[in-house]
Structures are given as structure tokens and as C-alpha cells.
C-alpha positions as CSV (number, residue, x, y, z in Angstrom):
1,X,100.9,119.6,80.1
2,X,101.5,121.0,76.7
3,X,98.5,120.2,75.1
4,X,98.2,119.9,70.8
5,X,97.5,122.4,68.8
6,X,95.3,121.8,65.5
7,X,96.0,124.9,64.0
8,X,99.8,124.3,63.9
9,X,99.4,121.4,61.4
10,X,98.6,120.7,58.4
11,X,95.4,119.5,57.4
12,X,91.7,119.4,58.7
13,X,90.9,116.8,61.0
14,X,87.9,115.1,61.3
15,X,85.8,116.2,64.1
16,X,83.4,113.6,65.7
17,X,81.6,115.6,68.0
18,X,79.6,113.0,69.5
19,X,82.9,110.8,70.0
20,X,84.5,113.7,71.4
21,X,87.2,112.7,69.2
22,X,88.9,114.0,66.5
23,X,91.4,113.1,64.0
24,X,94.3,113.6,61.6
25,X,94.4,110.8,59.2
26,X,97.3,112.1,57.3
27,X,99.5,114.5,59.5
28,X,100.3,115.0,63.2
29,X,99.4,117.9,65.0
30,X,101.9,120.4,67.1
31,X,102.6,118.8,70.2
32,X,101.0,115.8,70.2
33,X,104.1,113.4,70.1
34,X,105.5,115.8,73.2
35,X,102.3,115.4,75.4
36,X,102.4,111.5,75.3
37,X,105.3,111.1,78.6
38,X,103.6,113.0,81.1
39,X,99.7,111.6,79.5
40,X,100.7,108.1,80.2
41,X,104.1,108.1,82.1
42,X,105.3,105.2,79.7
43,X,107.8,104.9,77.3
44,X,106.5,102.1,75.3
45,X,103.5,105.2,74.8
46,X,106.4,107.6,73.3
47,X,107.2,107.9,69.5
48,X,111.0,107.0,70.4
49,X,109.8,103.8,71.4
50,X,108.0,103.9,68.1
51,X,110.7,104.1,66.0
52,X,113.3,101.9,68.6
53,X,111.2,99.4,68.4
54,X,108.6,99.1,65.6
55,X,110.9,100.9,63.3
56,X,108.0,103.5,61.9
57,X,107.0,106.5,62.5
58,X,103.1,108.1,63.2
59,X,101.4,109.2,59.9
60,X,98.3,110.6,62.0
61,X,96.8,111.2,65.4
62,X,93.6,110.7,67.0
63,X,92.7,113.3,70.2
64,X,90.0,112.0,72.5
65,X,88.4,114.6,74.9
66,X,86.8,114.2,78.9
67,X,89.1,112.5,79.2
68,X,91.8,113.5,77.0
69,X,93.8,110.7,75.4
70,X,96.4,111.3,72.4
71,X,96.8,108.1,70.4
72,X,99.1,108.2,67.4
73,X,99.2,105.7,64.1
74,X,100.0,104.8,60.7
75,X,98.1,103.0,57.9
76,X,98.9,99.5,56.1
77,X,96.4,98.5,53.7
78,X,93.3,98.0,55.9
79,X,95.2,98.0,59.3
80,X,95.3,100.7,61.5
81,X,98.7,100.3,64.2
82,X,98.0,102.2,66.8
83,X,101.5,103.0,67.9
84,X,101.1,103.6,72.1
85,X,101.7,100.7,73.9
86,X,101.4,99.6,77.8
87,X,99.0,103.4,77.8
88,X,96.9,103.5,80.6
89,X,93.0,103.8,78.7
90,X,89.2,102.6,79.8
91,X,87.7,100.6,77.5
92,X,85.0,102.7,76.8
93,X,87.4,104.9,76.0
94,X,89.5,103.2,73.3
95,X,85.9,102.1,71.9
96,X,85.4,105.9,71.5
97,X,88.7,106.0,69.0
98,X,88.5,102.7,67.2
99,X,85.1,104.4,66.1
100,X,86.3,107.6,65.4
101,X,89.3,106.3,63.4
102,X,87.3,103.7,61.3
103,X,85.0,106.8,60.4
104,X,87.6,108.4,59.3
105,X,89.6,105.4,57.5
106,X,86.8,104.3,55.8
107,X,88.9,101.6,54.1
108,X,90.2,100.2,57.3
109,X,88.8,97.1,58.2
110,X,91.0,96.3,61.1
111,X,92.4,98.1,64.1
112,X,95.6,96.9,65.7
113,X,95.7,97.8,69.5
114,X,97.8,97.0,73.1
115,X,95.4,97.8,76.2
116,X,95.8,97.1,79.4
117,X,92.1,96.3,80.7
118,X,90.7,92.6,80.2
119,X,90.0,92.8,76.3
120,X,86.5,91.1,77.3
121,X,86.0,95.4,78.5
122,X,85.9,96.3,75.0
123,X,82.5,96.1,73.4
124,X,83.1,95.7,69.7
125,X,84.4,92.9,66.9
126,X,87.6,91.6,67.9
127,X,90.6,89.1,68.0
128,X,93.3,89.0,70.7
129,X,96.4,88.2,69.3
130,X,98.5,87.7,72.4
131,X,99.4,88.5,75.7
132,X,102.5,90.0,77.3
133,X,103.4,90.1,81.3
134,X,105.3,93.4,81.9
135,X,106.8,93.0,85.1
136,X,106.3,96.3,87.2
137,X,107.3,97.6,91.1
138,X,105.4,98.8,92.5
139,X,107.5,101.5,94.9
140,X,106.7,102.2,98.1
141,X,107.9,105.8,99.5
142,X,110.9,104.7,101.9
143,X,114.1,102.8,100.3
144,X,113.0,101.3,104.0
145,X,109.8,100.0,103.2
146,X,110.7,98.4,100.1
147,X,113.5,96.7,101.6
148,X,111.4,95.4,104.2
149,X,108.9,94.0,101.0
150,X,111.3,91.8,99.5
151,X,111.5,88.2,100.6
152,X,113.7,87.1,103.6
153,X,115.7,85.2,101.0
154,X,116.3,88.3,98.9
155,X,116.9,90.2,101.7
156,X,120.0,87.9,103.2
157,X,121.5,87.5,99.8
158,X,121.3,90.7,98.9
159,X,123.3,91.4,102.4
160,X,125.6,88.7,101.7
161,X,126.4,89.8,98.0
162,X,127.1,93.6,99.1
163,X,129.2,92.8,102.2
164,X,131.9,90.2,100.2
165,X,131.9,93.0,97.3
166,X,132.4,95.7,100.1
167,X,135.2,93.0,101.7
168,X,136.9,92.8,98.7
169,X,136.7,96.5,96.9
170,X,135.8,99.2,99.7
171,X,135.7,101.7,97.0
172,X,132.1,101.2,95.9
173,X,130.3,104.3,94.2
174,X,126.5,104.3,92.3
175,X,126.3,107.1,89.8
176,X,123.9,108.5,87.6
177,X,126.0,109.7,84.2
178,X,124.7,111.9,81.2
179,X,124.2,109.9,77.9
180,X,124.1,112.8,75.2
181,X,127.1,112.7,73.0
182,X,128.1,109.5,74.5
183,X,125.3,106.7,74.0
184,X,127.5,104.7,71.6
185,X,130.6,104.6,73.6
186,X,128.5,103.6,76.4
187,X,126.6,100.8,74.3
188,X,129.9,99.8,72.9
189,X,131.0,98.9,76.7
190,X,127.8,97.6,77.2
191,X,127.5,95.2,74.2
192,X,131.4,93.9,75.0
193,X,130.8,93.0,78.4
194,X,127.7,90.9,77.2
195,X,129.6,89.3,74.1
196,X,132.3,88.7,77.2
197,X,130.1,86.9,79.2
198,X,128.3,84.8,76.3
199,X,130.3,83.6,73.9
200,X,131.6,81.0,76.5
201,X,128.3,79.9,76.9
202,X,128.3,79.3,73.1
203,X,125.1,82.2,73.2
204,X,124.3,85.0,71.1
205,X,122.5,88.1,71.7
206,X,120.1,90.0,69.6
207,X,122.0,93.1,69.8
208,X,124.6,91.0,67.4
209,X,122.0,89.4,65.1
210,X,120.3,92.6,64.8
211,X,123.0,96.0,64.0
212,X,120.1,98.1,62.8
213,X,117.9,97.2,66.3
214,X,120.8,98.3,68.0
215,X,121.6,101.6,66.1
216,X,118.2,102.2,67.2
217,X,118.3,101.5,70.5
218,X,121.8,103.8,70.6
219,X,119.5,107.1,68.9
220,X,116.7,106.2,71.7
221,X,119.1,106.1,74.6
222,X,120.9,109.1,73.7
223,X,117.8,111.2,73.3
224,X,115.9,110.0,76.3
225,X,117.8,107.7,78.5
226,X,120.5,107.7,81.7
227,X,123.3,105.6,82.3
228,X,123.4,104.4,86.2
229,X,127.0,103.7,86.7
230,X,128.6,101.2,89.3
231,X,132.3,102.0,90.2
232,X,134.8,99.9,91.8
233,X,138.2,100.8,93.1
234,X,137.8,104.0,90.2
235,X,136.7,101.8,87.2
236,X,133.5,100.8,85.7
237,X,132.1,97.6,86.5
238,X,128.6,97.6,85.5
239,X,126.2,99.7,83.7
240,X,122.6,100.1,83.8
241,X,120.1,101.8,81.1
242,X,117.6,103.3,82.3
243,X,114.5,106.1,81.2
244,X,112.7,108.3,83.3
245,X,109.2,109.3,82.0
246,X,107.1,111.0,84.2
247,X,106.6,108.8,87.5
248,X,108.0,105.6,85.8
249,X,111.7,104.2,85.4
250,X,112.1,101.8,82.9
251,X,115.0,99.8,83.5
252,X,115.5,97.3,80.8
253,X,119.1,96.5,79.6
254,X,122.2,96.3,81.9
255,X,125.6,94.5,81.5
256,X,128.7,94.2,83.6
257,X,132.2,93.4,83.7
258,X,132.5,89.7,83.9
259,X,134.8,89.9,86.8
260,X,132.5,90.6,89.1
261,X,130.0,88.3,88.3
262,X,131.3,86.6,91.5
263,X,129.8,89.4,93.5
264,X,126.4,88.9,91.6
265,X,126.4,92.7,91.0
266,X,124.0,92.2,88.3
267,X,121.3,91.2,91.4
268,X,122.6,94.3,93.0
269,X,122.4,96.4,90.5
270,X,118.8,95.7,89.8
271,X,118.3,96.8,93.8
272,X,120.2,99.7,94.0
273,X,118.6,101.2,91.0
274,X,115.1,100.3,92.4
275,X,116.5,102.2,95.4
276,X,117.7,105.2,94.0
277,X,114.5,105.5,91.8
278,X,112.5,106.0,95.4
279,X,114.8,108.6,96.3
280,X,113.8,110.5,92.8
281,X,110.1,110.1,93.4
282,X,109.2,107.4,90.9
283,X,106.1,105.5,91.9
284,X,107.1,102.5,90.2
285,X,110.0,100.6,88.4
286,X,109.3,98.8,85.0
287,X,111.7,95.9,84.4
288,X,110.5,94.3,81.1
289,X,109.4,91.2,80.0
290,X,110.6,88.1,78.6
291,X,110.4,83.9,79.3
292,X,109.4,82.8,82.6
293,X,112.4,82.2,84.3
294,X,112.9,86.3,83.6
295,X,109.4,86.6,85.5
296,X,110.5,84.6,88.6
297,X,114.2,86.4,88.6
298,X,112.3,90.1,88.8
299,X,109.6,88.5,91.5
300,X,112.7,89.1,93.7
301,X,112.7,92.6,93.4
302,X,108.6,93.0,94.2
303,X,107.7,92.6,90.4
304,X,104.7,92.2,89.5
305,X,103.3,91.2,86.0
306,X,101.1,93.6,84.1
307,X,99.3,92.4,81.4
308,X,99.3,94.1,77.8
309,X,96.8,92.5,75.5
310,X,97.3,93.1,71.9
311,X,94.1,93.2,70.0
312,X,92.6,93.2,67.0
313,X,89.3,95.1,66.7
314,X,87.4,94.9,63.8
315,X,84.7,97.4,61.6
316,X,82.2,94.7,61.7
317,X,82.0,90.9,62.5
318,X,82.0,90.4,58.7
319,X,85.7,92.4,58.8
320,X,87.0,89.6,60.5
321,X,87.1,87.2,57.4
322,X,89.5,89.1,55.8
323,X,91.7,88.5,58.0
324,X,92.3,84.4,58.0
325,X,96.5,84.7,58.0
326,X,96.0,86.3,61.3
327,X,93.0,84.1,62.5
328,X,95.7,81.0,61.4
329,X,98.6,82.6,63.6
330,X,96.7,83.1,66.6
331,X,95.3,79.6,66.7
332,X,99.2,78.6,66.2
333,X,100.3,80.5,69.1
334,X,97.4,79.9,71.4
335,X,97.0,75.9,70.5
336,X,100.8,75.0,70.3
337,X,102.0,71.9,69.1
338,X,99.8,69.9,71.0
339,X,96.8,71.1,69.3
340,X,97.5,70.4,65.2
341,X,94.0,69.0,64.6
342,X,92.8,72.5,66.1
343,X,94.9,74.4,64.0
344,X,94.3,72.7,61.0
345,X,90.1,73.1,61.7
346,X,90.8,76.9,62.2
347,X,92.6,76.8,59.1
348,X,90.2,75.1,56.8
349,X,87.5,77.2,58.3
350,X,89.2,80.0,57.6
351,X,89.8,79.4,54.1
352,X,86.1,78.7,53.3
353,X,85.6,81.8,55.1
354,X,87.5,83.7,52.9
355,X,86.2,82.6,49.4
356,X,82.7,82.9,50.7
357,X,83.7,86.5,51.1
358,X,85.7,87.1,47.6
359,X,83.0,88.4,46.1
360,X,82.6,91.1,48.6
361,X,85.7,92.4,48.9
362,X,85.7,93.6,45.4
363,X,83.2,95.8,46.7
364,X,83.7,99.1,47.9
365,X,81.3,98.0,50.6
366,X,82.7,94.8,51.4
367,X,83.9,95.3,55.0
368,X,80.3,94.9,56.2
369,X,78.3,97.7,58.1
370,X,79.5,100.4,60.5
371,X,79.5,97.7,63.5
372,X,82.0,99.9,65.0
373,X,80.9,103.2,64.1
């Protein structure tokens, strides 16, 4: 692995020797966006996904030694994003950086950060925000053995759906096809095939509500991703996107031709790519996340939900008064509806919070002591 190298940036970091940690609060050093893929195997870990999906780009780093760890963030007022997302790290670990990057933000009062451990793991101030399944295969080594995982249901149907397409069309080929030079004209088949199959339904999709999401999702697909390909009778009828980082696929959009939705060769695709992802050595498939009926439909396929916690950690318990817009939210999304009395306690006791603190935070000391330090 091609690990950074301080002296090919610019600027000193800040070396926390008994952290083990160091880091860049303005700049990036040489090759620490490029060791991220093989570090974690994830792509929501990669800058790409960064800029895809967050629509920002890393301002600094922090490197973490024994073990090594490369996280990489930018600076909003007193927050801290930490960028990597569904990253394999021990909590004792990411306790290590959250110190070493409030020492060396010293007007930070907050750290925003996704981990993957219970957040009860990490011993300092904090906030969870909210909580998102990933659903993940787990692959086994065989095309065989995972077959034989699925449910007897899924494993009929899947029979069933393959042999009427196979009746009907004989001429049925699954292809891997190179993206450079051609993401848009393959997002452009992609996105018509959707708007094909939705408008009837009187739905939308957030590729059309959103034209900038999906220019970025074009630049991320044509420098990382694949396009698997399924061909009927010499035409296209379905494509599937798809990234390879390290030992992972990450297979999260796919749309076909709406004349073969008969077939259900959107079910099939999902299996034949799991497939074909054993047969190049991935250890596991990553299918995305969404509402609950998006959790069941993957369960078919061996899915099984990984949970990403998004934190807030803070310098101090004091730091976390300054915060009540985000102390409101959570209570919002973690009450619902049902629970407007709850919310509108949290709120009040936020508020008088807050102006019991107004006087400190006109003080350059006002985000308490070096709790997390």
C-alpha cells in the first residue's frame, strides 16, 4: 500500500506523539487520498464519494499510527466533517483522532463522525445523530454455496424467472463493459429506462429533481466504476453500476428496459452480479440502503444490514450547548410525531441551555476544558 508522504505537501503537521497521530489542518499530504481503497475496501471511505455525494472536497488529513488509519476532513465554523464513511475503525482508535484533531483545531467544538462500532465504544462527549442499515453480502467462495444460502423461495423464483427469459430469448449474455469516455451515454440509457418505467406510476426520481447530483454521480462513475451489461437477442436490456474497491463491490444503481420487466430481470440482475463478483474474489457485495421494504427486497439476496452510526463527539460536555439546532433535530427524528411534548421539552431545555452559555462563548475559552484532549 502506498503509504503518505509528509514531505510531499505543504505545510507542517502537527505531531501528537503520544496519540500517534498526526495532522494537516490546512493541506493534504501526498498519497493520502490514494491509500484510502485498499485501507478500508470502501467507497463511501474514498474522496470520490466525497465529492459525489457530500459535494466537498478534504481541506486536511489526520494519520493515525499502530494501527495506521488515514482519515480526511474539512472545517465549518466549529465542526469538524470527517469525510470517510462506512470505514472499518476501533473505538479507541477514532478516540485517538477526535483528540488529536481537536488539539489541533483548537476552535472546534464539535466533531462530525460515521463509525461502525456501537457509539456506546466511544469514550468521550457525544450525540448520535442517526442511524443507517447498509445492507451487505456476505460472499461465500463458491457461486455454489451462495446459491445454496438463499432461501428456497428465492431459489425457485430465481429458476423460474431465468428459464421463461431463456424460453423466450436464448440469446442471453452478462458482460462487464469499460465506463471511461462513456459514463454519460451510459447514465443517459440508464436514467431513460427509469423515467420509462416511472412516469406511469406518476413517480419521480432524484436523479431528475437533482441535475447537479447526477453530473456527479456521471464524473464518479467514469473515474471509478463498471458497467455490468445484460444482453438479449444482441441489444441491451439492463444495466448495472457497479465499483470495485479492494475486496468489496458496491452495487447500488441499476435500471432496465421496461420490456423485460416481465422476466423480473431486475431480481436477476442483482443475482448474477452477486455471482460474478464470487468469481472476481470479492468477499462481499454492498447493496445500499434505503426504506424498509428496500431492506426485505435485498434480504433475498443474503443481505445483511450493517449499521453506520453518525456521531457527534464533542471537546467537552459543556461543547455540547452550543449546539441546541442539532440537539432539536435529533430529538425530531428520534421522537417522531408521536412524541411533540418530548420535542418541545428538548427544545425549551435547549434554549435555556444556550443563553446560560452566551456569555461564554464570547470567550476564547468558551468551549469548556480539553475533555477530549
Amino acid at each position: 500500500m502506498s503509504l503518505p508522504d509528509p514531505s510531499q505537501t505543504t505545510g507542517s503537521p502537527a505531531d501528537y506523539r503520544d496519540l500517534g497521530a498526526r495532522v494537516w489542518s490546512d493541506s493534504v499530504p501526498s498519497g493520502a487520498a490514494e491509500a484510502l481503497p485498499e485501507l478500508y475496501n470502501s467507497l463511501l471511505a474514498t474522496p470520490g464519494w466525497s465529492r459525489y455525494f457530500d459535494d466537498t472536497e478534504a481541506t486536511g488529513a489526520c494519520l493515525l499510527e499502530d494501527p495506521r488509519h488515514v482519515l480526511l476532513f474539512t472545517v465549518a465554523g466549529d465542526t469538524i466533517e470527517v469525510l470517510n464513511k462506512f470505514f472499518d475503525i476501533a473505538p479507541e482508535d477514532a478516540a485517538r483522532a477526535c483528540k488529536a484533531l481537536f488539539r489541533a483545531l483548537p476552535q472546534a467544538r464539535r466533531i462530525h463522525l460515521e463509525v461502525k462500532f456501537p457509539p456506546a465504544g466511544l469514550r468521550l462527549p457525544k450525540r448520535v445523530l442517526y442511524a443507517t442499515d447498509h445492507m451487505v453480502i456476505p460472499l461465500p467462495t463458491t457461486v455454489e454455496e451462495y446459491t445454496a444460502s438463499l432461501g428456497k423461495r428465492t431459489r425457485s423464483n430465481l429458476r423460474q424467472y431465468e428459464r421463461r427469459l431463456r424460453r423466450d430469448h436464448p440469446d442471453v449474455t452478462l458482460s462487464v463493459q469499460p465506463v471511461e469516455g462513456r459514463s454519460e451515454e451510459l447514465f443517459r440509457q440508464f436514467f431513460a429506462w427509469k423515467t420509462e418505467r416511472f412516469e406511469p406510476r406518476h413517480l419521480t426520481t432524484y436523479w431528475r429533481d437533482n441535475p447537479a447530483f447526477a453530473a456527479r454521480f456521471v464524473q464518479l462513475l467514469g473515474d471509478r466504476g463498471e458497467a455490468y451489461e445484460a444482453a438479449v437477442d444482441g441489444g441491451t436490456a439492463a444495466l448495472w453500476f457497479v465499483f470495485m474497491i479492494g475486496e468489496s463491490m458496491y452495487s447500488y444503481q441499476g435500471s432496465f428496459d421496461p420490456r423485460y420487466e416481465p422476466y423480473a430481470i431486475g431480481t436477476l440482475m442483482h443475482y448474477w452480479v452477486a455471482c460474478d463478483a464470487i468469481r472476481r474474489g470479492a468477499a462481499r457485495v454492498h447493496l445500499g440502503w434505503g426504506p424498509a421494504s428496500h431492506n426485505a427486497f435485498m434480504r433475498r439476496f443474503g443481505a445483511v444490514p450493517v449499521t453506520a452510526t453518525r456521531l457527534s463527539v464533542f471537546r467537552s460536555q459543556t461543547a455540547r450547548l452550543y449546539s441546541p439546532r442539532e440537539s432539536l433535530e435529533t430529538a425530531r427524528l428520534r421522537f417522531g410525531p408521536p412524541a411533540k411534548a418530548t420535542y418541545r421539552r428538548a427544545r425549551h431545555a435547549a434554549g435555556q441551555a444556550a443563553r446560560s452559555v452566551s456569555a461564554r462563548a464570547r470567550s476564547p475559552h468558551g468551549a469548556g476544558g480539553e475533555d477530549a484532549g
